[in-house]
N, C-alpha and C positions, 0 to 999 in steps of 0.2 A: 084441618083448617081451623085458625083463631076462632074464637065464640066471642065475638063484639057482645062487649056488657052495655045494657042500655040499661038506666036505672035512674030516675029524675035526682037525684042527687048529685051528680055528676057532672060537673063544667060539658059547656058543648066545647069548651076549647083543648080538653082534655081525650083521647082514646085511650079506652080500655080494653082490652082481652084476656083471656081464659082458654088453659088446656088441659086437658087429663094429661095428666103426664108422668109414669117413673119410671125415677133418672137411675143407670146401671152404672156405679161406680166400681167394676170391676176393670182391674188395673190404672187403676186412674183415683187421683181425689176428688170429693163432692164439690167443693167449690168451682174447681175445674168442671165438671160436667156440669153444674149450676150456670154457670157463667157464658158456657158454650148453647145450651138448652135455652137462656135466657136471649142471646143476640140473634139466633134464631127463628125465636116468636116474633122480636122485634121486626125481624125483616121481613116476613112472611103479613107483619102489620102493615107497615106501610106499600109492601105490593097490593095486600087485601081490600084497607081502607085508605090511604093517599093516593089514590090514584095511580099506581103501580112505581111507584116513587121508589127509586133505590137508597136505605138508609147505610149508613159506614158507620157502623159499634166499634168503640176500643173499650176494652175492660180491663181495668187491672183489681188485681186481690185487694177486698178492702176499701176500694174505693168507687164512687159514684161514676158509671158506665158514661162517657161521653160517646155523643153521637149529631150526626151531621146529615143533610140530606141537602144535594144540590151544595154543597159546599156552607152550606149553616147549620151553624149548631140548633140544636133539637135538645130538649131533653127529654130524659126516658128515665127510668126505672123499672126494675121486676122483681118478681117474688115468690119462694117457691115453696111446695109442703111436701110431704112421701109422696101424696097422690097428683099435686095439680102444679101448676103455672100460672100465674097473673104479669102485663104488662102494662104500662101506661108511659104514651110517646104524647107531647104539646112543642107545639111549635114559639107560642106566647108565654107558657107557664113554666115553670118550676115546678115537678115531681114529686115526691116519692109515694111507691108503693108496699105494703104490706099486706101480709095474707098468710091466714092461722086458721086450721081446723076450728070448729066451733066447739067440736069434746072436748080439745085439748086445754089442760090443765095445768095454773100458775099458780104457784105455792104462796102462800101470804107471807112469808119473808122476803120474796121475790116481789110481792106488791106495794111492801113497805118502800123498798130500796126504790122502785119506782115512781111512787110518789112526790112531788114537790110542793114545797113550804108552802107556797098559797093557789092549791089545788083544794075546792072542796069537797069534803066528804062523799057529797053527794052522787060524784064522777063513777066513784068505786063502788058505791052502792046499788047504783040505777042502771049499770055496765058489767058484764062478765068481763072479768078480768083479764082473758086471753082477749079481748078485743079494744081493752085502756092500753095492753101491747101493742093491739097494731098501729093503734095511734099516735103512740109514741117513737114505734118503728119506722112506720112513714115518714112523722116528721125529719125525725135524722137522717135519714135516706135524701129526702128532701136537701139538706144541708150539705151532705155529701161526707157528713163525719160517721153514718153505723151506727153500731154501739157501741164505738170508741171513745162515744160521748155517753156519760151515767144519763137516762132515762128521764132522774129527776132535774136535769138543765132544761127539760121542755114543762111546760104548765099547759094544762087543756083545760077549756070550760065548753060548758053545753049549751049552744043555740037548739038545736031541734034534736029529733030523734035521728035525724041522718047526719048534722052538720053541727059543726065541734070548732073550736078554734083555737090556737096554737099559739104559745108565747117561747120564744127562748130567751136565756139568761142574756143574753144580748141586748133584747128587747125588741129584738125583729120579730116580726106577726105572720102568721099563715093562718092556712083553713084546712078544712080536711070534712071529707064526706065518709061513711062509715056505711054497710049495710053486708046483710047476707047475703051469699051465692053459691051454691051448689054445696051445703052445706061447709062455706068457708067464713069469716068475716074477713072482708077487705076492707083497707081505709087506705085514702088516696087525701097525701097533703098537696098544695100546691097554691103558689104566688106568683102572681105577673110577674113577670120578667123584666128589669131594670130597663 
């Protein structure tokens, strides 16, 4: 069964979940078994927390999972490490999720490249840097571009220790809550819905 994350950071309009989870890519690709593991948690969300609500996942490779429930769209996103599973379904908002061991380690070349022009210093400083990733993974997730988009198209600044906020080259704005969970960092971006 999901592990409903409760964490005051967190939109009440937003669900979150959590699973031990690893994935056996024998005979099969990761993404494939990602993808498959991922719409799974999702549905097993909204039986669990929407009131036994049947959600319809399409996922394709690459691209931001649409999903429906009752015939509306929903968004959702998930995310996955060796060990676990994170998902985040809203009815109101706009998504995305990411989710990165807290050991795991980001090269400072890899920090550089991430970075944008009028991000300050202080982001990378006051932040492990696998966790300025998840923030910047969420947000494209959010968008529904990945990391098909360079990293440094998104600009984050620091509201609190949970809540961060998101600029893209565009100029469209989000938010994003940030904290730890089972020794993961998750960050969950997300924007009202048009």
């Amino acid at each position: 069964m999901p592990e409903l994350i409760v964490h005051p950071s967190i939109p009440e309009e937003v669900i979150v979940a959590y699973e031990p989870l690893t994935i056996e890519t024998i005979g099969g690709d990761r993404n494939t078994s990602e993808s498959i593991t991922g719409t799974i948690l999702l549905k097993r969300m909204a039986d669990q927390f929407l009131n036994g609500k049947t959600i319809d996942v399409f996922t394709e490779k690459y691209e931001k999972p649409q999903a429906f429930i009752d015939g509306k769209e929903v968004s959702v996103s998930f995310s996955h490490t060796q060990d676990a599973i994170v998902a985040a379904i809203s009815t109101s908002m706009n998504v995305g999720v990411d989710m990165e061991g807290t050991s795991r380690d980001v090269h400072d070349r890899l920090a550089a490249r991430m970075k944008s022009k009028d991000e300050k210093s202080t982001l990378y400083e006051d932040n492990a840097l696998i966790r300025v990733w998840t923030f910047k993974e969420a947000a494209l997730k959010m968008i529904g571009t990945g990391l098909r988009k360079p990293m440094n198209h998104v600009t984050i600044s620091i509201e609190n220790e949970h809540h961060f906020n998101a600029e893209f080259d565009d100029g469209n704005r989000a938010k994003i809550c940030s904290f730890i969970h089972q020794d993961h960092w998750i960050s969950i971006c997300y924007k009202i819905l048009p």
